[in-house]
DSSP file (Angstrom, degrees, kcal/mol; ACC not computed):
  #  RESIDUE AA STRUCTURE BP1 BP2  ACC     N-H-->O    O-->H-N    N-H-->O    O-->H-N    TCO  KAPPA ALPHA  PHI   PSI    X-CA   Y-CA   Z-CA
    1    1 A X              0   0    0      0, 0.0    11,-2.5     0, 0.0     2,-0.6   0.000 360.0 360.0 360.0 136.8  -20.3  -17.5  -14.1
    2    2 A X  E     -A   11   0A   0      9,-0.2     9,-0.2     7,-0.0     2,-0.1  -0.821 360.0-169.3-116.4 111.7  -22.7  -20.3  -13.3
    3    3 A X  E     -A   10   0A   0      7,-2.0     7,-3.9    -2,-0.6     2,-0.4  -0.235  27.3-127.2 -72.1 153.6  -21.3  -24.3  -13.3
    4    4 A X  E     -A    9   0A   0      5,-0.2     2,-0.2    -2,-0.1     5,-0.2  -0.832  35.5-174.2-101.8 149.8  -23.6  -27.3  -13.2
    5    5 A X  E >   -A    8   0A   0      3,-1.7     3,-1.8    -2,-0.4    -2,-0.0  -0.787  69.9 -32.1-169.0 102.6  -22.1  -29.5   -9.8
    6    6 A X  T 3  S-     0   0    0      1,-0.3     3,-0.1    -2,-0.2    -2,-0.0   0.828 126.6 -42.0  40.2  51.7  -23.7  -32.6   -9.3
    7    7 A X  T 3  S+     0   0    0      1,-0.3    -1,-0.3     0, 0.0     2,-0.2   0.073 119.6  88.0  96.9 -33.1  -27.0  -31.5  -10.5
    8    8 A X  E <  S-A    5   0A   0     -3,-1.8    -3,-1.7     1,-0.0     2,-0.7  -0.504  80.3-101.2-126.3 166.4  -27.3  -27.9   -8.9
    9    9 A X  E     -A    4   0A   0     -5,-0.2     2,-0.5    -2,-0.2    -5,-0.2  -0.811  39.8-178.1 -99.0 117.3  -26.1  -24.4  -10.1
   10   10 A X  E     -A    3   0A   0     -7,-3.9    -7,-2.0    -2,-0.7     2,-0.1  -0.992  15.0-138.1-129.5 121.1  -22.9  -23.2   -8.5
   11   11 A X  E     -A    2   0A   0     -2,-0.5     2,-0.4    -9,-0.2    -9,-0.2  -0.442  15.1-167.5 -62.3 155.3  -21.4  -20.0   -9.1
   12   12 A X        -     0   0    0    -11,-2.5     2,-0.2    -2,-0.1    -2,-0.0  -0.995   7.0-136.6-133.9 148.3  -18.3  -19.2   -9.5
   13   13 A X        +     0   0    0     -2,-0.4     2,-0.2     3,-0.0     0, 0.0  -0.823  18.7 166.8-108.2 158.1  -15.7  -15.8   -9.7
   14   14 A X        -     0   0    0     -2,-0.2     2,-0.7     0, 0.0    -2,-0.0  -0.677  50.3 -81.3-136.9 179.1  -13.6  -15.0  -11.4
   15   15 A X        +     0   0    0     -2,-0.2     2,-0.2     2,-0.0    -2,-0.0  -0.942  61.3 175.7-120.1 131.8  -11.7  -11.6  -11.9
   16   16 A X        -     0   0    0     -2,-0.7     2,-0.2     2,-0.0    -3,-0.0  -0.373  17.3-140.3-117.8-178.4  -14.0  -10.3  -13.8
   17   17 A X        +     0   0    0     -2,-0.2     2,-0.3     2,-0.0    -2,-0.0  -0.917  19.3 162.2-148.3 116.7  -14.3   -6.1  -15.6
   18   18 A X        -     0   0    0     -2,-0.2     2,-0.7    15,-0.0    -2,-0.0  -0.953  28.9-140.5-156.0 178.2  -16.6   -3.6  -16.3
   19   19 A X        +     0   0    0     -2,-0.3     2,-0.3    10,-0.0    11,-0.2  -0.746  29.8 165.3-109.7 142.1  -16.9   -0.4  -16.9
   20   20 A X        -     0   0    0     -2,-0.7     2,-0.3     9,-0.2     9,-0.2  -0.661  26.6-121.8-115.0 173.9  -19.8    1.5  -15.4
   21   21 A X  E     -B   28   0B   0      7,-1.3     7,-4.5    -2,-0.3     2,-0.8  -0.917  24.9-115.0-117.2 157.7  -20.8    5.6  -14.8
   22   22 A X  E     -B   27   0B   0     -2,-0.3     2,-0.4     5,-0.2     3,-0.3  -0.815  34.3-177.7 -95.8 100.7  -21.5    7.4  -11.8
   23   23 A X  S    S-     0   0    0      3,-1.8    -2,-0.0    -2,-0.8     0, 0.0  -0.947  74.9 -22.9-131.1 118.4  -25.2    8.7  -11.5
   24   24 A X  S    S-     0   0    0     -2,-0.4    -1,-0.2     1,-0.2     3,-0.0   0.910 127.4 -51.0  44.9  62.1  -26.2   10.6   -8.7
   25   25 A X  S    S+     0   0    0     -3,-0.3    -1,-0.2     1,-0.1     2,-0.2   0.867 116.3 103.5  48.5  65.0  -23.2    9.0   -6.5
   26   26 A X        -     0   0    0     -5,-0.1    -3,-1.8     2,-0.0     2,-0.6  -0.698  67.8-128.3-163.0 111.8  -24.0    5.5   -7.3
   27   27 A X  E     -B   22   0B   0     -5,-0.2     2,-0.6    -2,-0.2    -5,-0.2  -0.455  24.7-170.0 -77.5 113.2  -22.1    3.1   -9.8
   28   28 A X  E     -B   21   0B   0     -7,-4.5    -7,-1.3    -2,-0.6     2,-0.1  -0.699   3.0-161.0-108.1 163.0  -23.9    1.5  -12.2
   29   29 A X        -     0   0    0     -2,-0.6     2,-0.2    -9,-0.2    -9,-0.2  -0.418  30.9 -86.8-116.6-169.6  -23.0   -1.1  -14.3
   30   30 A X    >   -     0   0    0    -11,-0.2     3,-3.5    -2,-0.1    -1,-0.1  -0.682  43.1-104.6-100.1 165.0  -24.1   -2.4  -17.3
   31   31 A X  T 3  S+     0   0    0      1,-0.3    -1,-0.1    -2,-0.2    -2,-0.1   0.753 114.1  65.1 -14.7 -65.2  -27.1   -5.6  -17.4
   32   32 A X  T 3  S+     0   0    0      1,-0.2     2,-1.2     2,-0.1    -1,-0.3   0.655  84.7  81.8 -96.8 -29.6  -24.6   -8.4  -18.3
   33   33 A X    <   -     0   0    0     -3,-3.5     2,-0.5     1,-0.2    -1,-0.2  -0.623  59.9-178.5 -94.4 117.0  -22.7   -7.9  -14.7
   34   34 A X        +     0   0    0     -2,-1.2    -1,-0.2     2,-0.0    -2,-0.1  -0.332   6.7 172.9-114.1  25.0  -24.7   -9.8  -12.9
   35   35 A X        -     0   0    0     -2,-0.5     2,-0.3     1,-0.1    -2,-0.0  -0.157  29.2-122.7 -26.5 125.7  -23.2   -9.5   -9.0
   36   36 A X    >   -     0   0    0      1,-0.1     3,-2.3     2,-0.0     2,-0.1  -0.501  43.0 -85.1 -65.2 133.3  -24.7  -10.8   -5.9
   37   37 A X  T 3  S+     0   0    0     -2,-0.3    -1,-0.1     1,-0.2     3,-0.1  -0.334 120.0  27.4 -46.6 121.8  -25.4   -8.4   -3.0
   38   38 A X  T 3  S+     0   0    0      1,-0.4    -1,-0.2    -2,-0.1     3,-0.1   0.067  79.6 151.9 103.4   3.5  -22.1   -8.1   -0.9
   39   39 A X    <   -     0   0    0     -3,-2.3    -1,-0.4     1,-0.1    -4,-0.0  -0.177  45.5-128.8   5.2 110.0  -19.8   -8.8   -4.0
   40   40 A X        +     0   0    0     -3,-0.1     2,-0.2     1,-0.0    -1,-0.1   0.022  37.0 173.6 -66.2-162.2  -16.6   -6.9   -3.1
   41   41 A X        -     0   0    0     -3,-0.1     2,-0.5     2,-0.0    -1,-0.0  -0.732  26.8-140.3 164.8 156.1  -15.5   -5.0   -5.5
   42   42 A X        -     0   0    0     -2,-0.2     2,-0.4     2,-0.0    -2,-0.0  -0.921  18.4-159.8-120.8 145.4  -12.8   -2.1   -6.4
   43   43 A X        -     0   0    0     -2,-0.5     2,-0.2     2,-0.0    -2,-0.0  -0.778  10.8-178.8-151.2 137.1  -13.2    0.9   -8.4
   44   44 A X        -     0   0    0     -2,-0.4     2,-0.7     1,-0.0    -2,-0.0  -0.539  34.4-119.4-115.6 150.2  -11.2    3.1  -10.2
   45   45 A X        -     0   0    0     -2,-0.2     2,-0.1     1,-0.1    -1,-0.0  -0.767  15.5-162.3-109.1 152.9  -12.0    5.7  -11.7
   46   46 A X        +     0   0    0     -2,-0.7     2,-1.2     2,-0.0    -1,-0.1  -0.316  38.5 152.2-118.6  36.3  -11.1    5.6  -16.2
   47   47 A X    >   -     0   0    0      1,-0.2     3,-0.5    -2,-0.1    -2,-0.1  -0.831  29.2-169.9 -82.5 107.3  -11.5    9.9  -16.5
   48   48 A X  T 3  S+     0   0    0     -2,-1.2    -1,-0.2     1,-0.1    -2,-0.0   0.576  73.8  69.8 -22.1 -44.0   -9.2   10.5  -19.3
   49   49 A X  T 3   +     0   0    0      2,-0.1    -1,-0.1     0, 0.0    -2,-0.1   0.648  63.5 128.2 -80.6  -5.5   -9.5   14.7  -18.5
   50   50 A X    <   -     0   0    0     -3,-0.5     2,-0.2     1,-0.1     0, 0.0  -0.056  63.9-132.5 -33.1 110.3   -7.5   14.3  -15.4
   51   51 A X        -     0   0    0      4,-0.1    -1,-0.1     1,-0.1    -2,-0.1  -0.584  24.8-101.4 -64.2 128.2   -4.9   16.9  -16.0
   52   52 A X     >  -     0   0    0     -2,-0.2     4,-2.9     1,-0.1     5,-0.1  -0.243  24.4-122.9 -33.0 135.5   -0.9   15.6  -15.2
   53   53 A X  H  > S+     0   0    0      1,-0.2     4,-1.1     2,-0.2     5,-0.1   0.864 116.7  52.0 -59.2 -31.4    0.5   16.8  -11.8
   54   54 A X  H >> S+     0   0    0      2,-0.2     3,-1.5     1,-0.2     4,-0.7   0.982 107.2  49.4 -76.7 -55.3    3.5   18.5  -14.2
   55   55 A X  H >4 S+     0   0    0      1,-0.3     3,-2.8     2,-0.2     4,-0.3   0.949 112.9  55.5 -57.9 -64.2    0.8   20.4  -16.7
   56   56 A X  H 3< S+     0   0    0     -4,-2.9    -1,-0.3     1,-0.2    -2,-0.2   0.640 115.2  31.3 -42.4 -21.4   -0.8   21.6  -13.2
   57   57 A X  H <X S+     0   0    0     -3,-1.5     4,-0.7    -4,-1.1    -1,-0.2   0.118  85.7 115.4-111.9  11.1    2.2   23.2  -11.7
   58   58 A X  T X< S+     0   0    0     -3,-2.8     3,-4.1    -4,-0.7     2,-1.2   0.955  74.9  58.3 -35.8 -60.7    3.9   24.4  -15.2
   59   59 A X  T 34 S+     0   0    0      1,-0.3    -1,-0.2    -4,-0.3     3,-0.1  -0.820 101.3  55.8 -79.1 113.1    3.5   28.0  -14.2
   60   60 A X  T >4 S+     0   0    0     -2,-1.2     3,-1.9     4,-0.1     4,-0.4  -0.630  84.5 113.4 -87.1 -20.3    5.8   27.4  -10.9
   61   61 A X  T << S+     0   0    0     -3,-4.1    -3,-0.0    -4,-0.7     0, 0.0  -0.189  84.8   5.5 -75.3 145.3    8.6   26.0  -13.1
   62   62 A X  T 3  S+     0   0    0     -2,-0.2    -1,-0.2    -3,-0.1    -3,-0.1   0.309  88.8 116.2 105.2 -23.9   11.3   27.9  -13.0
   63   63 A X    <   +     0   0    0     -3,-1.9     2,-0.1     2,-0.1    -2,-0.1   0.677  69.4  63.9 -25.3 -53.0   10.3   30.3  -10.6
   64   64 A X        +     0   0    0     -4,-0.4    -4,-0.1     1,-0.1     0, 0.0  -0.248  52.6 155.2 -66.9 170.8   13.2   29.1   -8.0
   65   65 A X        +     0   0    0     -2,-0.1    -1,-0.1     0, 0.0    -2,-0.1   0.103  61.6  56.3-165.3   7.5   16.3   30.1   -9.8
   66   66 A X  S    S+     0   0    0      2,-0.0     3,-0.1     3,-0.0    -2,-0.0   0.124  75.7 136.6-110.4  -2.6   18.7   30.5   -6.4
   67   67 A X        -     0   0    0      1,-0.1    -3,-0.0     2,-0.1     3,-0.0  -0.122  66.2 -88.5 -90.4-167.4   18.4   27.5   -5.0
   68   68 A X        -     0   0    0      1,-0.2    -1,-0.1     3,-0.1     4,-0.0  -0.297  30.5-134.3 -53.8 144.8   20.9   25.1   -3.4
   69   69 A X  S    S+     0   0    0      1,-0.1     3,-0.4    -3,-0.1    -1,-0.2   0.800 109.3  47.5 -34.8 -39.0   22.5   22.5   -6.2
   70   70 A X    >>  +     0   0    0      1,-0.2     3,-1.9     2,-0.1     4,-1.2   0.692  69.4 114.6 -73.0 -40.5   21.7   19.9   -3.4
   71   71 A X  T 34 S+     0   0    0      1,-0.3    -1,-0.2     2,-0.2    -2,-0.1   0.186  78.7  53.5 -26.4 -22.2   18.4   20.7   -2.4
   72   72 A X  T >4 S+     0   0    0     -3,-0.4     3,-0.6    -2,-0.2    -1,-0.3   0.801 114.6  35.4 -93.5 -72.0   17.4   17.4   -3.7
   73   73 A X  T <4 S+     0   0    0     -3,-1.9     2,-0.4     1,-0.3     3,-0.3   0.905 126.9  33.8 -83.2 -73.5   19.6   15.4   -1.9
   74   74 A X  T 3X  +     0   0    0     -4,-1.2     4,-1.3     1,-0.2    -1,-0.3  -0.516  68.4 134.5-110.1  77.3   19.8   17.3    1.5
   75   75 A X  H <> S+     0   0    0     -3,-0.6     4,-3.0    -2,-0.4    -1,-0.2   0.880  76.5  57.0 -48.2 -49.3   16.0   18.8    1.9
   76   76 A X  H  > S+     0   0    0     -3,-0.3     4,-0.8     2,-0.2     6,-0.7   0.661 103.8  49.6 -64.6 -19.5   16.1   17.5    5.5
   77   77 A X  H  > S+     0   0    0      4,-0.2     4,-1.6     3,-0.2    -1,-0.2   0.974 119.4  38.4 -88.4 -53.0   19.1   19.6    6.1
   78   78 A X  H  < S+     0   0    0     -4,-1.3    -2,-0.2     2,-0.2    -1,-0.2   0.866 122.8  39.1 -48.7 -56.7   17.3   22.8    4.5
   79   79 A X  H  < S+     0   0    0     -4,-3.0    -3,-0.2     1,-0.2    -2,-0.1   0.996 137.0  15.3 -73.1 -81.7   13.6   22.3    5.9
   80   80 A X  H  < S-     0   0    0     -4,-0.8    -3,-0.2     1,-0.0    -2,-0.2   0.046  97.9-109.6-114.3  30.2   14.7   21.1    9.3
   81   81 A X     <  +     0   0    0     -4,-1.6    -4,-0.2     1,-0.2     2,-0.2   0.919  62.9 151.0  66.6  33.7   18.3   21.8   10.1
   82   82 A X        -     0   0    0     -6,-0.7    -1,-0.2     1,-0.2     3,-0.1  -0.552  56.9 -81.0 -76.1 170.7   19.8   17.9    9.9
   83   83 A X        -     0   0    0     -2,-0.2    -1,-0.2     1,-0.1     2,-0.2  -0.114  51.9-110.5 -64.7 162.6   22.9   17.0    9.1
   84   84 A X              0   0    0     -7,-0.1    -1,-0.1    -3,-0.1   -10,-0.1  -0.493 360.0 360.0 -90.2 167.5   23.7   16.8    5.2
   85   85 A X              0   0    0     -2,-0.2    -1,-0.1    -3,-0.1    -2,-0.1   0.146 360.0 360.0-116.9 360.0   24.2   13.8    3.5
């Protein structure tokens, strides 16, 4: 955003948003953000089709059906042979 200060044109930030696409490994964004070179910036990425870790590993539940009640609880003792908790 650009202030008038004592005559002259001062930017300013804010935390600002927008949403861009990724074309040929480069973000672009739309006209209206209007960033100087070396601008930080973060970006996350807004893919909707991401599958949930649970829908990816469905077909393993249930699989186990012996294991300790505990397992949970004392892992360390199962994995690597520590004391239980």
């Amino acid at each position: 955003m650009w202030l008038r200060e004592r005559g002259f044109r001062v930017m300013v930030f804010q935390d600002m948003s927008f949403t861009g696409i990724v074309e040929n490994g480069k973000v672009v964004l739309p006209p209206e953000a209007d960033l100087p070179s070396g601008t930080k910036v973060r970006v996350e990425t807004l893919d909707s089709e991401i599958e949930p870790l649970a829908k990816s590993l469905q077909e393993f539940i249930g699989v186990f059906n012996d294991l300790p009640s505990d397992l949970a609880k004392n892992h360390d003792h199962y994995i690597h042979g520590a004391d239980r908790r």
